[in-house]
CHARMM-style PDB file with segment names, atoms N, HN, CA, C and O in Angstrom:
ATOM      1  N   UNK     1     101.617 113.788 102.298  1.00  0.00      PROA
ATOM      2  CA  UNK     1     102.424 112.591 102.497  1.00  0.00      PROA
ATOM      3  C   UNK     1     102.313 112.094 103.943  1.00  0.00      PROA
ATOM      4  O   UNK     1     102.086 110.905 104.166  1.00  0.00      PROA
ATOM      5  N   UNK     2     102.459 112.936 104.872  1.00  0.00      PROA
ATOM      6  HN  UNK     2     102.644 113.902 104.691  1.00  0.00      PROA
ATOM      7  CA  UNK     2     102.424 112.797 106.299  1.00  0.00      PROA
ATOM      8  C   UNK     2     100.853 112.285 106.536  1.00  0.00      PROA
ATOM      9  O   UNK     2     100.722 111.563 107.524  1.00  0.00      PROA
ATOM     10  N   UNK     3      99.644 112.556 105.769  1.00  0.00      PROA
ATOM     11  HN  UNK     3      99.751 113.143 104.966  1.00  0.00      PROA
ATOM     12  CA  UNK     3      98.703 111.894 106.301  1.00  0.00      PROA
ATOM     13  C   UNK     3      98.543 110.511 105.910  1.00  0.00      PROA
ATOM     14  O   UNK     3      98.251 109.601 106.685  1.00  0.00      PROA
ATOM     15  N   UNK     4      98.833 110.352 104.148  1.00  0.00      PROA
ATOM     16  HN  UNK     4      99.070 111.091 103.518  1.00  0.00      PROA
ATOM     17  CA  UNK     4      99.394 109.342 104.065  1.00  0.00      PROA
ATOM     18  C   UNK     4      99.832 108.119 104.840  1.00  0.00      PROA
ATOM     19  O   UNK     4      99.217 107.072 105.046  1.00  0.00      PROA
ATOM     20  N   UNK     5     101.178 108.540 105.263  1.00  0.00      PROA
ATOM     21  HN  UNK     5     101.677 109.390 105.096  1.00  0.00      PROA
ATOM     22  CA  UNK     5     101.880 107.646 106.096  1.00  0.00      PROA
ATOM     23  C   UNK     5     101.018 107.066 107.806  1.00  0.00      PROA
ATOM     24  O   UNK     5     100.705 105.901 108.052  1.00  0.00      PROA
ATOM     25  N   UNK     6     100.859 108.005 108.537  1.00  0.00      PROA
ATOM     26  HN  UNK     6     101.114 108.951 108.337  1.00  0.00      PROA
ATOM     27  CA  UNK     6      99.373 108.157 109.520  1.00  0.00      PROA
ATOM     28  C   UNK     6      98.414 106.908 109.193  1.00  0.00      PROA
ATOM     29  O   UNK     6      98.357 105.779 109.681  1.00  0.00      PROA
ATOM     30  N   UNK     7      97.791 107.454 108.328  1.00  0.00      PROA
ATOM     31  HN  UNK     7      97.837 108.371 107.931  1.00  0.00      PROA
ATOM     32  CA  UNK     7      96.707 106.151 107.779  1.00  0.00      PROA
ATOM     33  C   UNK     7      97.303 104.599 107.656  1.00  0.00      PROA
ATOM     34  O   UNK     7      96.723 103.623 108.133  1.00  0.00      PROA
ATOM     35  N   UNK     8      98.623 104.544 106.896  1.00  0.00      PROA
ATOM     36  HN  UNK     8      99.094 105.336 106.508  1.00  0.00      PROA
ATOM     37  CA  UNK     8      99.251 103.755 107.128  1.00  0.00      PROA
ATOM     38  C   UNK     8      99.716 102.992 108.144  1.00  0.00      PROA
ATOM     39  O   UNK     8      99.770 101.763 108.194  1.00  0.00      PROA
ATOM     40  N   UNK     9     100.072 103.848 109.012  1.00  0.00      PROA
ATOM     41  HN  UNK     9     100.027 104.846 108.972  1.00  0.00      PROA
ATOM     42  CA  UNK     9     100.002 103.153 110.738  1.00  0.00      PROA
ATOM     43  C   UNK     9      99.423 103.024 111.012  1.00  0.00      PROA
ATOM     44  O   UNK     9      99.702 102.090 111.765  1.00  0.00      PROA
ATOM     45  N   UNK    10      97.932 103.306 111.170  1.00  0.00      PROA
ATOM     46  HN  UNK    10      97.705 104.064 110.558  1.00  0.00      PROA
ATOM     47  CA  UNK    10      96.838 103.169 111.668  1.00  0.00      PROA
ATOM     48  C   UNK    10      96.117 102.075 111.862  1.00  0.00      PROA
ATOM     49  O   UNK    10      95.557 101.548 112.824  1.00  0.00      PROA
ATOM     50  N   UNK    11      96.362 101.676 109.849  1.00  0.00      PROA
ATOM     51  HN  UNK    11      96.817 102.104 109.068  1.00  0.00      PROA
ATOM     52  CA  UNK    11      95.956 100.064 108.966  1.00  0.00      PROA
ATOM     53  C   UNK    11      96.897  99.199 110.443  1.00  0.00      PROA
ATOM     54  O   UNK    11      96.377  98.575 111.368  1.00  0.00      PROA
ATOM     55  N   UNK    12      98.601  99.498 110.170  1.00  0.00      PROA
ATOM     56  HN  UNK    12      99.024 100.005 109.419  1.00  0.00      PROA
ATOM     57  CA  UNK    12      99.133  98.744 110.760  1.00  0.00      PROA
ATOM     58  C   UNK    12      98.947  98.378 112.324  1.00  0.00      PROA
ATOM     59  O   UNK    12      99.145  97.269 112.818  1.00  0.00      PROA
ATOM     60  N   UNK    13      98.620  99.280 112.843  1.00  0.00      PROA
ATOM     61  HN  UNK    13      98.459 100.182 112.442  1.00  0.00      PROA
ATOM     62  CA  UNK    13      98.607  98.990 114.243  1.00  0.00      PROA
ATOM     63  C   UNK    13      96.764  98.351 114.844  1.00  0.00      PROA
ATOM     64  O   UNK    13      96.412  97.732 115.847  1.00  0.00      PROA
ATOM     65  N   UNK    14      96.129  98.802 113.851  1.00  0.00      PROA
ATOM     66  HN  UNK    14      96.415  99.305 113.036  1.00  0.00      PROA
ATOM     67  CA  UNK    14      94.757  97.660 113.682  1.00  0.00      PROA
ATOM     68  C   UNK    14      95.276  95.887 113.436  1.00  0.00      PROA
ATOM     69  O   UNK    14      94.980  94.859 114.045  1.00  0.00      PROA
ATOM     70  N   UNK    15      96.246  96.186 112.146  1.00  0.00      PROA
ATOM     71  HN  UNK    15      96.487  97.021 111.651  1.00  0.00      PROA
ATOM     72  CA  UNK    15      96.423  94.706 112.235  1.00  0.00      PROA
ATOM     73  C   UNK    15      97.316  94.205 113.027  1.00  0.00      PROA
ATOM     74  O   UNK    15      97.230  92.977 112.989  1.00  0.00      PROA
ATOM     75  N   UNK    16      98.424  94.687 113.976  1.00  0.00      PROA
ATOM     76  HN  UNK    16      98.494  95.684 114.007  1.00  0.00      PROA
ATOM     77  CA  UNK    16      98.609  94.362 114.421  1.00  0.00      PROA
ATOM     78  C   UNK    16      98.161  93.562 115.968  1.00  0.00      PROA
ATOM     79  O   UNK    16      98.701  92.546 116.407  1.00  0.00      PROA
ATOM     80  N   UNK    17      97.085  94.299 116.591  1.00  0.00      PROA
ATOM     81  HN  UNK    17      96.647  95.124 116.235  1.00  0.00      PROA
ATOM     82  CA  UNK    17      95.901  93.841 117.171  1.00  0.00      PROA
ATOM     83  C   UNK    17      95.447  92.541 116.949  1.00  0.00      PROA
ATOM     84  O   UNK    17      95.637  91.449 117.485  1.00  0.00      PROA
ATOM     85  N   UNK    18      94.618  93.075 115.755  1.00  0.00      PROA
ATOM     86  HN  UNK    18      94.464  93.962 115.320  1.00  0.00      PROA
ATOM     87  CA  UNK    18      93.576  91.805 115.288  1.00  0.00      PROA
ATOM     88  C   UNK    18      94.470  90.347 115.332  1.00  0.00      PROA
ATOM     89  O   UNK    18      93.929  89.339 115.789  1.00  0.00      PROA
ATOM     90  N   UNK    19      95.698  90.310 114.890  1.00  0.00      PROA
ATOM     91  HN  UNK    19      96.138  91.128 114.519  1.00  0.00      PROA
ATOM     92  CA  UNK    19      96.593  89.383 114.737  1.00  0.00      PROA
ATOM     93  C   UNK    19      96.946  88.574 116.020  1.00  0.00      PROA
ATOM     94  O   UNK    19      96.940  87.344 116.085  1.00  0.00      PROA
ATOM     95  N   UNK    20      97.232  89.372 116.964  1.00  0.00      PROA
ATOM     96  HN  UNK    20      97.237  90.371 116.912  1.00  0.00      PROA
ATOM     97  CA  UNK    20      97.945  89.253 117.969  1.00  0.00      PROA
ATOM     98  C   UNK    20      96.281  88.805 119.073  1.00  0.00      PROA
ATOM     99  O   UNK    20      96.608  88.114 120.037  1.00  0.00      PROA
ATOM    100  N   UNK    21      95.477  88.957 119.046  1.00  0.00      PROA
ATOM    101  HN  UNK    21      95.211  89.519 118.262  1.00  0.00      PROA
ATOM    102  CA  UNK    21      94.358  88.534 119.455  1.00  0.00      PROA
ATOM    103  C   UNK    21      93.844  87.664 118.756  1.00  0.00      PROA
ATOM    104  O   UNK    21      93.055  87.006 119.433  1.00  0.00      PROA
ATOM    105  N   UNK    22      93.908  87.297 117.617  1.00  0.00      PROA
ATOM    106  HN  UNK    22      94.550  87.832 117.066  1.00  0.00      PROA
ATOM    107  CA  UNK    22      93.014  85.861 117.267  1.00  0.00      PROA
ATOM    108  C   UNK    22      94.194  84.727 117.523  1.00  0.00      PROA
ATOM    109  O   UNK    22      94.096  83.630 116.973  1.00  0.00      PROA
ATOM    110  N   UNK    23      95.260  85.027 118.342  1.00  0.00      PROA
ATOM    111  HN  UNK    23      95.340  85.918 118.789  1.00  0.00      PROA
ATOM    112  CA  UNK    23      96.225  83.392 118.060  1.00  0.00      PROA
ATOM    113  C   UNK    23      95.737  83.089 119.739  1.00  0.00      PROA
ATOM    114  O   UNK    23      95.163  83.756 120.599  1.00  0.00      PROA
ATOM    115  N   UNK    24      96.185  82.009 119.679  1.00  0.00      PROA
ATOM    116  HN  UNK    24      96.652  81.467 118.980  1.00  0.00      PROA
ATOM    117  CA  UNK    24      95.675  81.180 120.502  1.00  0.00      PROA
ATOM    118  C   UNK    24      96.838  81.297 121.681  1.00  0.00      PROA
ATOM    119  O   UNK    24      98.018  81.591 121.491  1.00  0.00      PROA
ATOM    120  N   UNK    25      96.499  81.134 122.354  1.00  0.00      PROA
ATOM    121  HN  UNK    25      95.540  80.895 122.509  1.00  0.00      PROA
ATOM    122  CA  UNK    25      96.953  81.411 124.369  1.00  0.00      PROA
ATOM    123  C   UNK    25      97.993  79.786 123.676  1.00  0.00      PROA
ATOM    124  O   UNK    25      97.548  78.963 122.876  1.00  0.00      PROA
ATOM    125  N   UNK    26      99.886  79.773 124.540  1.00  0.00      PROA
ATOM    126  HN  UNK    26     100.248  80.442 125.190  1.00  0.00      PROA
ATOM    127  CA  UNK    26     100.352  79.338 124.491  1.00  0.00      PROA
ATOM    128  C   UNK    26     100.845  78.979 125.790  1.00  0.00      PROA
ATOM    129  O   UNK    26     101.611  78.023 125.904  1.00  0.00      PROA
ATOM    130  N   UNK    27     100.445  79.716 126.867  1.00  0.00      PROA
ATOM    131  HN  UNK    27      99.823  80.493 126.775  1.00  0.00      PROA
ATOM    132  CA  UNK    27     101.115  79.024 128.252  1.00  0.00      PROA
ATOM    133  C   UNK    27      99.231  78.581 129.159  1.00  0.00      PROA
ATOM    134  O   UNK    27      98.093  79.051 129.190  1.00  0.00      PROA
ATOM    135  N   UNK    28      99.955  77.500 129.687  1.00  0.00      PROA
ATOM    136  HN  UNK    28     100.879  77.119 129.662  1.00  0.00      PROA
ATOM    137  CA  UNK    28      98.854  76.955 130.789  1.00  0.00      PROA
ATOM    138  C   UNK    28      99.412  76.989 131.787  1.00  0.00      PROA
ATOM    139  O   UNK    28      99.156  75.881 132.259  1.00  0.00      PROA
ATOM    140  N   UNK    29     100.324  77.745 132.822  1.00  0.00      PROA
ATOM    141  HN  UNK    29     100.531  78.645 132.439  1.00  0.00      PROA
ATOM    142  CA  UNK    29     101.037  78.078 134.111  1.00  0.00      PROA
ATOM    143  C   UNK    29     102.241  77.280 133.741  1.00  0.00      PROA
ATOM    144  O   UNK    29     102.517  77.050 132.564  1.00  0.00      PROA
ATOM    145  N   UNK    30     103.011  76.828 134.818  1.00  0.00      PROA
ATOM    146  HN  UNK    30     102.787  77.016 135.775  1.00  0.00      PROA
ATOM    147  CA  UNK    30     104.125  76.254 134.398  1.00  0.00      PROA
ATOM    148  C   UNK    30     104.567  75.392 133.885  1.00  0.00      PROA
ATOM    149  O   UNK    30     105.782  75.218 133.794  1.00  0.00      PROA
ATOM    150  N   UNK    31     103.454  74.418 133.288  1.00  0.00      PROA
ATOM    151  HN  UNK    31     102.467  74.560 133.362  1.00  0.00      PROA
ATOM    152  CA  UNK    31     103.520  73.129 132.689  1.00  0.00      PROA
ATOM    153  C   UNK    31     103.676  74.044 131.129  1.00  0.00      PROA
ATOM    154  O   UNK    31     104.727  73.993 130.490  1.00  0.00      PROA
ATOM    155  N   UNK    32     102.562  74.801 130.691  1.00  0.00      PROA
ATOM    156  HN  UNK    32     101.708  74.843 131.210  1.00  0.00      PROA
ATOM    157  CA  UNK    32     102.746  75.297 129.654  1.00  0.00      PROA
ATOM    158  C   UNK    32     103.827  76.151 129.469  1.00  0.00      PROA
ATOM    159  O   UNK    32     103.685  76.750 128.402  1.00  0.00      PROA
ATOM    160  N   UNK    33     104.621  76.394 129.920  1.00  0.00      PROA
ATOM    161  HN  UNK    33     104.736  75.908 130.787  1.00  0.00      PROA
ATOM    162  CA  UNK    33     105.694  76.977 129.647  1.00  0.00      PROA
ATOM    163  C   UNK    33     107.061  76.038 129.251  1.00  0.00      PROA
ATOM    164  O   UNK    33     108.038  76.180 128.515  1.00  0.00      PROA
ATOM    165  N   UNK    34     106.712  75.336 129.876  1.00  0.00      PROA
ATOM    166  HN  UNK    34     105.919  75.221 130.473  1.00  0.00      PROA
ATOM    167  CA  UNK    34     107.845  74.299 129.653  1.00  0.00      PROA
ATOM    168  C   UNK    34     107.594  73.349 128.488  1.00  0.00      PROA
ATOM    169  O   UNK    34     108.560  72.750 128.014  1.00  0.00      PROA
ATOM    170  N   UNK    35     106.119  73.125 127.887  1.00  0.00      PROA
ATOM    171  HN  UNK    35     105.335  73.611 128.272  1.00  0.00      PROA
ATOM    172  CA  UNK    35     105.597  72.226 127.000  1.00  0.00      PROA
ATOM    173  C   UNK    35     105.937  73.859 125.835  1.00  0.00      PROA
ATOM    174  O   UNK    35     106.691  73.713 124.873  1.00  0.00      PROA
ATOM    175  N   UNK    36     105.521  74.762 126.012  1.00  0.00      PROA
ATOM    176  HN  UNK    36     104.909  74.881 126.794  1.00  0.00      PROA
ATOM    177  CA  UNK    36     105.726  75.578 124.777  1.00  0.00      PROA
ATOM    178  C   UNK    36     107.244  76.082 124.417  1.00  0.00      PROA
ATOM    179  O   UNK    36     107.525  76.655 123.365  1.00  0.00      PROA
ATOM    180  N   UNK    37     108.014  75.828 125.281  1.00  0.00      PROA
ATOM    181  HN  UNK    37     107.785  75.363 126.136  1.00  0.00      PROA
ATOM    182  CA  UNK    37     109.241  76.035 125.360  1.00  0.00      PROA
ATOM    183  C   UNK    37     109.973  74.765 124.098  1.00  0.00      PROA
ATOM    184  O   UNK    37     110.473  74.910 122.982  1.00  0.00      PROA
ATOM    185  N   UNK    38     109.797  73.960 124.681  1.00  0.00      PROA
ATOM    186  HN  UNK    38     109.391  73.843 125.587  1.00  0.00      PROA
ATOM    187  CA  UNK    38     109.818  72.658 124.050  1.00  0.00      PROA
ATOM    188  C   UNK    38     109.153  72.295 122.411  1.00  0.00      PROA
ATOM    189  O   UNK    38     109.514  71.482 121.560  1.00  0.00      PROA
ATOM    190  N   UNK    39     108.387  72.983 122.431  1.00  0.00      PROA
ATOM    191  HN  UNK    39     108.094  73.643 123.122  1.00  0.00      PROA
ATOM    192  CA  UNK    39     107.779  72.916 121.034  1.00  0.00      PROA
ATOM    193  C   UNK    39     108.172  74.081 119.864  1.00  0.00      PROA
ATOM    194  O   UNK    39     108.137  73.945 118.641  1.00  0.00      PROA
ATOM    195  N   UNK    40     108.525  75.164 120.584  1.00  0.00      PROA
ATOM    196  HN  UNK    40     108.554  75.275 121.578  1.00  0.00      PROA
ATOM    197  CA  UNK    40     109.057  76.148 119.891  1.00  0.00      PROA
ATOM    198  C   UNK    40     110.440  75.731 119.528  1.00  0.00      PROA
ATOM    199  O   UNK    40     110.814  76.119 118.421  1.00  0.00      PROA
ATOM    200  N   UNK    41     111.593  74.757 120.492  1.00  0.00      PROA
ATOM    201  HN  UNK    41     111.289  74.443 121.392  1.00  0.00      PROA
ATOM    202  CA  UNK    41     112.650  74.627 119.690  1.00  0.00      PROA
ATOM    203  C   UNK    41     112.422  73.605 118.736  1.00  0.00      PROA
ATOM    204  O   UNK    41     113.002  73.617 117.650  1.00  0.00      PROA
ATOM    205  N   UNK    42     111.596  72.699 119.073  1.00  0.00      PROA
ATOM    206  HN  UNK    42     111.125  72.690 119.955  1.00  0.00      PROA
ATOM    207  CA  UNK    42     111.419  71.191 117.847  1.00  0.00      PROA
ATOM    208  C   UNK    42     110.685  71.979 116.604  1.00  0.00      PROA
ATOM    209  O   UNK    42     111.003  71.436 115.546  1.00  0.00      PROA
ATOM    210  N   UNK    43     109.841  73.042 116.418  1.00  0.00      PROA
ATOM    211  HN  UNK    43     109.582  73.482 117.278  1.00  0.00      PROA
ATOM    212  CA  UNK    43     109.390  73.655 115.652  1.00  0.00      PROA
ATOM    213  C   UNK    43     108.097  72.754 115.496  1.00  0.00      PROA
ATOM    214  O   UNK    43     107.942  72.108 114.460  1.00  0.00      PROA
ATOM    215  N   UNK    44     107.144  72.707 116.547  1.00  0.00      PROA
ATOM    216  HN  UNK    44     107.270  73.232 117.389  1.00  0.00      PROA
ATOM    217  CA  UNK    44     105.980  72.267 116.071  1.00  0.00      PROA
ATOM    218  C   UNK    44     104.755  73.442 116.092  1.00  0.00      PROA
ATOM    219  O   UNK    44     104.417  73.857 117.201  1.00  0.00      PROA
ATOM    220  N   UNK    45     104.241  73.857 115.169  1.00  0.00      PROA
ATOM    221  HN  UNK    45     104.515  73.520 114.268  1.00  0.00      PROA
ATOM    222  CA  UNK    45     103.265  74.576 114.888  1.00  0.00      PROA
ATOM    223  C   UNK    45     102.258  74.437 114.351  1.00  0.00      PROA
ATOM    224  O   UNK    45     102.237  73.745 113.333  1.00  0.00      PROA
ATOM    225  N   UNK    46     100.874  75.142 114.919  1.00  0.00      PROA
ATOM    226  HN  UNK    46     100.891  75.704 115.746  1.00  0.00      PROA
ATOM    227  CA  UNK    46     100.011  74.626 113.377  1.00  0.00      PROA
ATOM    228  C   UNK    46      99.835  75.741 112.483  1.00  0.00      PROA
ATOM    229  O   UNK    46     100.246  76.894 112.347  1.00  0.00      PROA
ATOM    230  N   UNK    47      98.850  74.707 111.784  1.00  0.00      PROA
ATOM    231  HN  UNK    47      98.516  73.771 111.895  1.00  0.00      PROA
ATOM    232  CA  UNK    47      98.722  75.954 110.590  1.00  0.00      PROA
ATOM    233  C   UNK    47      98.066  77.427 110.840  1.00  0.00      PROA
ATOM    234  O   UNK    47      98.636  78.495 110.617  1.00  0.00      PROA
ATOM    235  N   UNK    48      96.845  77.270 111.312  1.00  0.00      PROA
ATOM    236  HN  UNK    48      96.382  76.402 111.493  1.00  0.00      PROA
ATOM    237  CA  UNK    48      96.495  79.344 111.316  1.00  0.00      PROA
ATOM    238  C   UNK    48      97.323  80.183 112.220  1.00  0.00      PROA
ATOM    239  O   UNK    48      97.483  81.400 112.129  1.00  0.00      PROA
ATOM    240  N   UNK    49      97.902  79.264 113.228  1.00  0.00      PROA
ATOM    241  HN  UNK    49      97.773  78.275 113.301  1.00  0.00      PROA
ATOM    242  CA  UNK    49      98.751  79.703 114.098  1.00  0.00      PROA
ATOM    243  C   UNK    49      99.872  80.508 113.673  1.00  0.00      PROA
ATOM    244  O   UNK    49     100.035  81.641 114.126  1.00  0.00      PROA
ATOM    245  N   UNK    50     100.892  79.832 112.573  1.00  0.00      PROA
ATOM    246  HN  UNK    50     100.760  78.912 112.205  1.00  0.00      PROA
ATOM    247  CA  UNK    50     101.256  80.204 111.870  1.00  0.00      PROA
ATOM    248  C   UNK    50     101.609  81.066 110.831  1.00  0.00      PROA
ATOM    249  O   UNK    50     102.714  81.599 110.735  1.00  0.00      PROA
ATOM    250  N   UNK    51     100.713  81.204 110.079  1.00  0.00      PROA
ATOM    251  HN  UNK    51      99.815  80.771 110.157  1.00  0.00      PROA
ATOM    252  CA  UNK    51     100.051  82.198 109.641  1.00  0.00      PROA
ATOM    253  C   UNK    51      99.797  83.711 110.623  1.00  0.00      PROA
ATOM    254  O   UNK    51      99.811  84.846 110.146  1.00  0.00      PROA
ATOM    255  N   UNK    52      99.628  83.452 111.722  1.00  0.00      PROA
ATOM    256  HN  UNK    52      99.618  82.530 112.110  1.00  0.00      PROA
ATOM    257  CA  UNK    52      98.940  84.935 111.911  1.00  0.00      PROA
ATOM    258  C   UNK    52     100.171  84.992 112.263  1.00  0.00      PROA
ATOM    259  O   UNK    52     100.661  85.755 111.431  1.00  0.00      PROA
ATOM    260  N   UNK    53     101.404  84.509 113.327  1.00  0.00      PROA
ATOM    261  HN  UNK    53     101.006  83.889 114.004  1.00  0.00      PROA
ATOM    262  CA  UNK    53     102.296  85.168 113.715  1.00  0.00      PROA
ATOM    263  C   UNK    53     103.168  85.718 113.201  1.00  0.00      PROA
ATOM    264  O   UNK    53     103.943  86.534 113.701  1.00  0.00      PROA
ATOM    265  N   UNK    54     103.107  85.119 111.601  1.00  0.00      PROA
ATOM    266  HN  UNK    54     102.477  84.456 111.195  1.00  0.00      PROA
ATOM    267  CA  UNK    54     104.205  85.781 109.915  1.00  0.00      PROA
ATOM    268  C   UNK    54     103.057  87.249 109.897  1.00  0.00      PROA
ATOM    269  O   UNK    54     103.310  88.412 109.583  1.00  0.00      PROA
ATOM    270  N   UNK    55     102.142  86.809 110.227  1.00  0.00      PROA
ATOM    271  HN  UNK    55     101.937  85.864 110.482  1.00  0.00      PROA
ATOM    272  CA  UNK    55     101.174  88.727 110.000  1.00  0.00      PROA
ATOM    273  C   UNK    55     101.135  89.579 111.214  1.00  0.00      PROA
ATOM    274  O   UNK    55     100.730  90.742 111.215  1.00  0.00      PROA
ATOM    275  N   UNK    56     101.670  88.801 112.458  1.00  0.00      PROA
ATOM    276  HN  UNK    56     101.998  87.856 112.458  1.00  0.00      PROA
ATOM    277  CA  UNK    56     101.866  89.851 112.859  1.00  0.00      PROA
ATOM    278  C   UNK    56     103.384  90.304 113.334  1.00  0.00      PROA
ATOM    279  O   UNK    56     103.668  91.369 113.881  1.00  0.00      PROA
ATOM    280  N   UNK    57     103.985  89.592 113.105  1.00  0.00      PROA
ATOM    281  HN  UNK    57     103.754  88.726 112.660  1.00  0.00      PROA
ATOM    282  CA  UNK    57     105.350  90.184 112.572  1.00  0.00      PROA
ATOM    283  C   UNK    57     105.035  91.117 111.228  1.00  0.00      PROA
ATOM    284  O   UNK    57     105.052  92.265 111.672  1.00  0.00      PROA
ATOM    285  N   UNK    58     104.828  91.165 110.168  1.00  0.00      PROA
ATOM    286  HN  UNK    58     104.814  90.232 109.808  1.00  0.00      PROA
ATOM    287  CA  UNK    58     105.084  91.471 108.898  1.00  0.00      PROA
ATOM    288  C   UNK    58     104.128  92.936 109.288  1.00  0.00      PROA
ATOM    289  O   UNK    58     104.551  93.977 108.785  1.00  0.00      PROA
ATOM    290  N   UNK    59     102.531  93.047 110.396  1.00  0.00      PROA
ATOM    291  HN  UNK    59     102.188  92.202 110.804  1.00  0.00      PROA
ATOM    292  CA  UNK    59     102.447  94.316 110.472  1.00  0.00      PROA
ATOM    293  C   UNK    59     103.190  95.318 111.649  1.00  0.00      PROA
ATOM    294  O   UNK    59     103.294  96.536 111.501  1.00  0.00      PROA
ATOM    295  N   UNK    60     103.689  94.563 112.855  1.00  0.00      PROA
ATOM    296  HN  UNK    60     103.605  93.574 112.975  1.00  0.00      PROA
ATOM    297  CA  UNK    60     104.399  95.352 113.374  1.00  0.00      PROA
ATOM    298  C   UNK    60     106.044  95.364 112.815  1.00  0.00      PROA
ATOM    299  O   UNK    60     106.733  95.489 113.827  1.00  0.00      PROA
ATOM    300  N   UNK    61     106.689  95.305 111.925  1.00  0.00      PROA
ATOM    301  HN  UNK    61     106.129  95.203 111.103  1.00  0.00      PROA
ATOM    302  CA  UNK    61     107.662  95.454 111.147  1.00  0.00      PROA
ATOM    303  C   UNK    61     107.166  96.914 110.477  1.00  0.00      PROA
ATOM    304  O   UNK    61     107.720  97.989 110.708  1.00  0.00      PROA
ATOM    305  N   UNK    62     106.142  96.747 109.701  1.00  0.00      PROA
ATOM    306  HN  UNK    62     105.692  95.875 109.513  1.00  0.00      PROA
ATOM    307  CA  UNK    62     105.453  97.902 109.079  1.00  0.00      PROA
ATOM    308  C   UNK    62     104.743  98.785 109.809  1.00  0.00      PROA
ATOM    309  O   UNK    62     103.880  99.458 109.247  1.00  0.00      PROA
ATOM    310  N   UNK    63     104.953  98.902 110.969  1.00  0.00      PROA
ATOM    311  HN  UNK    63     105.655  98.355 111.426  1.00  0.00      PROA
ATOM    312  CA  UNK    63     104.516  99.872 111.915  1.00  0.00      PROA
ATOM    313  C   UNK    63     105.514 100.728 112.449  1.00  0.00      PROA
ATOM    314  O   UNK    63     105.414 101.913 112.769  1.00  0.00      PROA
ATOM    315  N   UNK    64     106.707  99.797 112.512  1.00  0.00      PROA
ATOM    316  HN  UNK    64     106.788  98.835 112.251  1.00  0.00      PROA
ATOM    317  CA  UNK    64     107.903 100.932 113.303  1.00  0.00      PROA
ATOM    318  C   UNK    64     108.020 101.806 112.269  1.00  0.00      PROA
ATOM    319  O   UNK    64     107.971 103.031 112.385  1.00  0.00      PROA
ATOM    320  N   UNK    65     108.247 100.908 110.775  1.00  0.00      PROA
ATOM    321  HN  UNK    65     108.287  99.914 110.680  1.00  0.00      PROA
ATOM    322  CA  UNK    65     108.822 101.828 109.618  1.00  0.00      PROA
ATOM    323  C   UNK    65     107.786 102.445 109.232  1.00  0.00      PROA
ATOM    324  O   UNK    65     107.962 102.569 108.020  1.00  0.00      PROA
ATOM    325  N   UNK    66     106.641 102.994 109.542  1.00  0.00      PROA
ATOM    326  HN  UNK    66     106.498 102.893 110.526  1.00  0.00      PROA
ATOM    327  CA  UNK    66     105.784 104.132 109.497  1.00  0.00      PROA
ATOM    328  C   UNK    66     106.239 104.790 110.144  1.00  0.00      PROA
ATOM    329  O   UNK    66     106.596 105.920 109.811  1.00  0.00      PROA
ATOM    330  N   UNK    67     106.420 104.148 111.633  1.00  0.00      PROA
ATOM    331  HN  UNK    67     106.130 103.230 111.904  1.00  0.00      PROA
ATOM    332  CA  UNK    67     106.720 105.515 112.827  1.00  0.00      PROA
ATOM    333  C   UNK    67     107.864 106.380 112.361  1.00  0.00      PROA
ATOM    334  O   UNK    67     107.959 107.605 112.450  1.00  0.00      PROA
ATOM    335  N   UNK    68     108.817 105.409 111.786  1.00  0.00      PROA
ATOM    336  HN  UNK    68     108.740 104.415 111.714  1.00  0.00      PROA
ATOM    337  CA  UNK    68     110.534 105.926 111.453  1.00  0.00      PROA
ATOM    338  C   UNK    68     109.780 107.142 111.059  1.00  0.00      PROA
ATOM    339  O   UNK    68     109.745 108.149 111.765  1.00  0.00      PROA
ATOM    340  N   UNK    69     108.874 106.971 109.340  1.00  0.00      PROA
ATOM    341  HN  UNK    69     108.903 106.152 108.766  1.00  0.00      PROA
ATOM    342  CA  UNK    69     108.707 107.572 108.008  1.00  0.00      PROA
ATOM    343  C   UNK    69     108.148 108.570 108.479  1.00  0.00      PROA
ATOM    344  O   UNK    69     108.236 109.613 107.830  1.00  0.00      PROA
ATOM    345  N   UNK    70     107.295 108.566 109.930  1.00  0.00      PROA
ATOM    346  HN  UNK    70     107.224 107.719 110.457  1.00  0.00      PROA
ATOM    347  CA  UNK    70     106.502 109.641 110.072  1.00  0.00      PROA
ATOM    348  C   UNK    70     107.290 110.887 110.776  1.00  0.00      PROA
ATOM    349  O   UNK    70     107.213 112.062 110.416  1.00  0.00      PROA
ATOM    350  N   UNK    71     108.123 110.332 111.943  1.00  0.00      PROA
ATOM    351  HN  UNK    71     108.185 109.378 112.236  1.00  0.00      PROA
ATOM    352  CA  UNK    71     109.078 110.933 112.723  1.00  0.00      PROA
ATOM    353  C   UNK    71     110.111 112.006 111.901  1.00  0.00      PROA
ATOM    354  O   UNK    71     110.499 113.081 112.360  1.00  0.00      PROA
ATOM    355  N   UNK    72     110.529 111.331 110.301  1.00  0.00      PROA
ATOM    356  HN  UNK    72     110.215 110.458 109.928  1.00  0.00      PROA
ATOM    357  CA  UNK    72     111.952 112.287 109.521  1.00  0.00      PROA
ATOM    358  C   UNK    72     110.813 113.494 108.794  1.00  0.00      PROA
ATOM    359  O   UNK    72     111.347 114.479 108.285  1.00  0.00      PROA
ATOM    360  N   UNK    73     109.261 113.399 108.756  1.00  0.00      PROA
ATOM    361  HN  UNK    73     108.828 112.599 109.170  1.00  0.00      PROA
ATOM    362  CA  UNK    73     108.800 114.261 107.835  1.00  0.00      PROA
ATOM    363  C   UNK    73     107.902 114.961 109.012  1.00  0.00      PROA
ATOM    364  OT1 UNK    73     107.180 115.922 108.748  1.00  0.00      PROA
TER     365      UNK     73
END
């Protein structure tokens, strides 16, 4: 079970990577901070953008709860 779970993190913390490296750079020094600031409350996003940041939420979510799963066994 314990290797199981292992492999499982493993998947997860690969995708969490891959995810978190294909989105696209959101600050350009302080202009971009203030333009991404601004767009994050109006909710403007695009689409693959999108997408990866629901995946990489959804694999580091599934990474702690490996770690939990791995840590009680």
């Amino acid at each position: 079970m314990k290797i199981f779970l292992v492999i499982l993190q493993v998947i997860a913390s690969i995708g969490v990577i891959s995810t978190v490296l294909l989105q696209s750079g959101k600050s350009a020094g302080m202009s971009g901070a203030i333009a991404g600031g601004a767009e994050t409350m109006f909710g403007k996003k695009k689409g693959m953008d999108n997408v990866l940041s629901k995946l990489s939420t959804i694999f580091a979510i599934a990474f702690m709860v490996f770690t939990l799963l791995i840590s009680l066994f």
